[in-house]
Structure formats: C-alpha cells, structure tokens
N, C-alpha and C positions, 0 to 999 in steps of 0.2 A: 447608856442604852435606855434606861427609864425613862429619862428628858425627850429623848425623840420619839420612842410609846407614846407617850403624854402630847407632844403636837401630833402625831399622825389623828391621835382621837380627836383633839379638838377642832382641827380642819377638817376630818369628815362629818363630824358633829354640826358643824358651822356650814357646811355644804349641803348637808341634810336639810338641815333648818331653811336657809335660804333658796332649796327649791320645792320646799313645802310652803313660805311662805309667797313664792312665786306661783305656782299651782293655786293656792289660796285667792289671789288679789284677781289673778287673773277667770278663776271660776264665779265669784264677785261679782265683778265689772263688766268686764268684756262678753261674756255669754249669755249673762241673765241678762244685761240692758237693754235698751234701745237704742246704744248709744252704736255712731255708724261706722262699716265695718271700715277699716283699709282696703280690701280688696273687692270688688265686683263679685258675684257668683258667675261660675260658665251657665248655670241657666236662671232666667230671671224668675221670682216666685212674686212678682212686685206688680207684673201687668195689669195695668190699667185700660180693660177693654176701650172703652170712648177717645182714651189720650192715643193709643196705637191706632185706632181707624180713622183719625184728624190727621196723624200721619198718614197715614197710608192714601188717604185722598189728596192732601198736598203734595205727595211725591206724585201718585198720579197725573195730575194738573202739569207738575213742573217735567214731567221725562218727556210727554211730547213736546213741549219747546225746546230742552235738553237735544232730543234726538236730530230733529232738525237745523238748531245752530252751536250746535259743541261738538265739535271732536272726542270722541269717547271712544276707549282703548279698546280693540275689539280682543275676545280671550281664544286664542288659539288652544285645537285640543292638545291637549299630553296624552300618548297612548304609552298604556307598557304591556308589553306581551313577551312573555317570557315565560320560560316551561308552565310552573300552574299559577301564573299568574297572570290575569289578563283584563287592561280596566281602560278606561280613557276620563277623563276628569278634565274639567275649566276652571281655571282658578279667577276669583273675580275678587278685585280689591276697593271698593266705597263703590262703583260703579264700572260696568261693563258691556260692550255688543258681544251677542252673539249670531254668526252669519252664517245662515246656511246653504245649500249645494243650490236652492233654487234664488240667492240671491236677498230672499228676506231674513229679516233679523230681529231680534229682540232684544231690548235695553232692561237691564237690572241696576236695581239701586240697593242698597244694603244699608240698615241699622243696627247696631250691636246691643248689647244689654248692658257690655262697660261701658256705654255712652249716656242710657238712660235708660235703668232697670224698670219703670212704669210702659213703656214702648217696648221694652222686651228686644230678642233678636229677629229678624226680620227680611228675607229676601224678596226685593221684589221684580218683576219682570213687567213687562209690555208690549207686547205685538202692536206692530204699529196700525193693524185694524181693531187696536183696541181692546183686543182678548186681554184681562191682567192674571198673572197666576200670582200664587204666595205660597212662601217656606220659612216657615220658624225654626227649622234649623241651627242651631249654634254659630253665630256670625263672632268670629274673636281677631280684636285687632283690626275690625274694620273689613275682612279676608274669609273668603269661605272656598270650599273646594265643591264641586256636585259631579258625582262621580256615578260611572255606571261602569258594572263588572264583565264585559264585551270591548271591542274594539272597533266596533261600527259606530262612524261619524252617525250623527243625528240626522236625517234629511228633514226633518222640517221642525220648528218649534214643538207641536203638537207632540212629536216625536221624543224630544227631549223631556217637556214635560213631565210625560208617561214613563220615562227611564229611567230619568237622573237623579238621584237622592242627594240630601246634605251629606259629605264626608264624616262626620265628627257622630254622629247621633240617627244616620238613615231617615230623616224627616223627608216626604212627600209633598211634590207643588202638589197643591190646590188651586182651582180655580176661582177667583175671587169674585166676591157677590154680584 
C-alpha cells in the first residue's frame, strides 16, 4: 500500500511539474514574441491602409473584364421564414453575381485576412455603371454570408446595399471613394 502512495505522488508531482513547465515555455515564447502565430485572427489588426486600396483598385480594374468574359456564379437568395424567424441571405464564395428583378447585377470579389492580414477582410462589389461599394466584414475561408432579417428579395442593388449586412460581425457596405 505504501509503494503505490509513493507512485501515485510522484506521477502527480511529475504532472504538476510538466504542465507548469509547459505554461512556463509557452508564456516565454509564444506570447511575449514576435514570433508568428499558426493561426490567422478572424479579424485582422495588421491592415495596411495603402496595401488594401492597391487592392481594391486592382480588383476594381479586373471585375469589369471579369464581368464581361467569365462566367461567374450567380448567388441565389436562401430565405427562411419560419415562426420568429425570418431572414434571406447570399452566400458568396471568392466571387459572386448578384441579379436583380430588373435584370441588372453586381459582381463581388472577396479578400480574407487568412489570406493576407495587411489587406485585411474585404468585400467588394461593382455595378456595372460603376457605382463600387465596400464591407469589411469578416470574409473566412474565402465565404461570407450578407444577410438581411426580412424576406423581400432586393429589387435593385441600391436596395441591397442599404440592407444587407456581413452575417458574422453586422458590418455595412459603404460606398467606395
């Protein structure tokens, strides 16, 4: 009975120890450094105003050549209406149309912050008369949802703009400079 008293203490002794000296290495290292993380953050703290509006003008340049000779997946709405619950949302994955009841549409391009924390996350859109909006929003996985809590299709961009928030964080388009 005394023998096994005596291991029980020194394997919790010994387990003690080594996640103290794990806590230790890891308060050290990993938190105090600059050294980089494994993981992305869901929001970037990194953005680099000049590096994201170099994007944002390049994407703009490239969605009207985009709109005109690429097939780009248009995002049908999801409506759910059901007792208190009642929203319709578009899911859009790296790029998206949205078409509306009178036939015009708008293209969106998305940047995440797991892709390049200095660019940040990043939704963009394009009327193809050139109106651009923007939503920084939470883009994860390249995926974002913008959702509005009604069941009325959008009748025109303008429309959506004024509605639709980022699912994840409620961020608002803006209209871009």
């Amino acid at each position: 009975m005394g023998l096994r008293f005596l291991w029980v203490v020194i394997i919790f002794s010994l387990s003690k120890f080594l996640m103290m000296a794990q806590t230790n290495i890891l308060n050290n290292s990993v938190l105090k450094s600059d050294a980089p993380v494994l993981f992305n953050p869901h929001s970037s703290v990194k953005v680099i105003e000049n590096k994201r509006n170099i994007w944002v003008n390049n994407m703009i340049n490239s969605i009207n050549i985009i709109s005109d000779s690429e097939e780009i997946e248009i995002s049908i709405p999801t409506i759910t209406d059901i007792q208190d619950s009642k929203m319709i949302s578009y899911r859009i994955y790296q790029k998206g149309k949205i078409v509306f009841p009178d036939g015009k549409f708008i293209v969106l391009v998305l940047h995440s912050a797991h892709g390049d924390p200095e660019i940040g996350d990043v939704a963009l859109a394009v009327q193809k008369d050139g109106f651009v909006y923007i939503n920084f929003g939470h883009v994860c996985g390249e995926m974002v949802h913008f959702v509005n809590y009604s069941t009325e299709i959008p009748v025109s961009a303008i429309d959506f703009f004024k509605s639709f928030i980022s699912d994840t964080d409620d961020e608002k388009w803006k209209k871009w400079k």
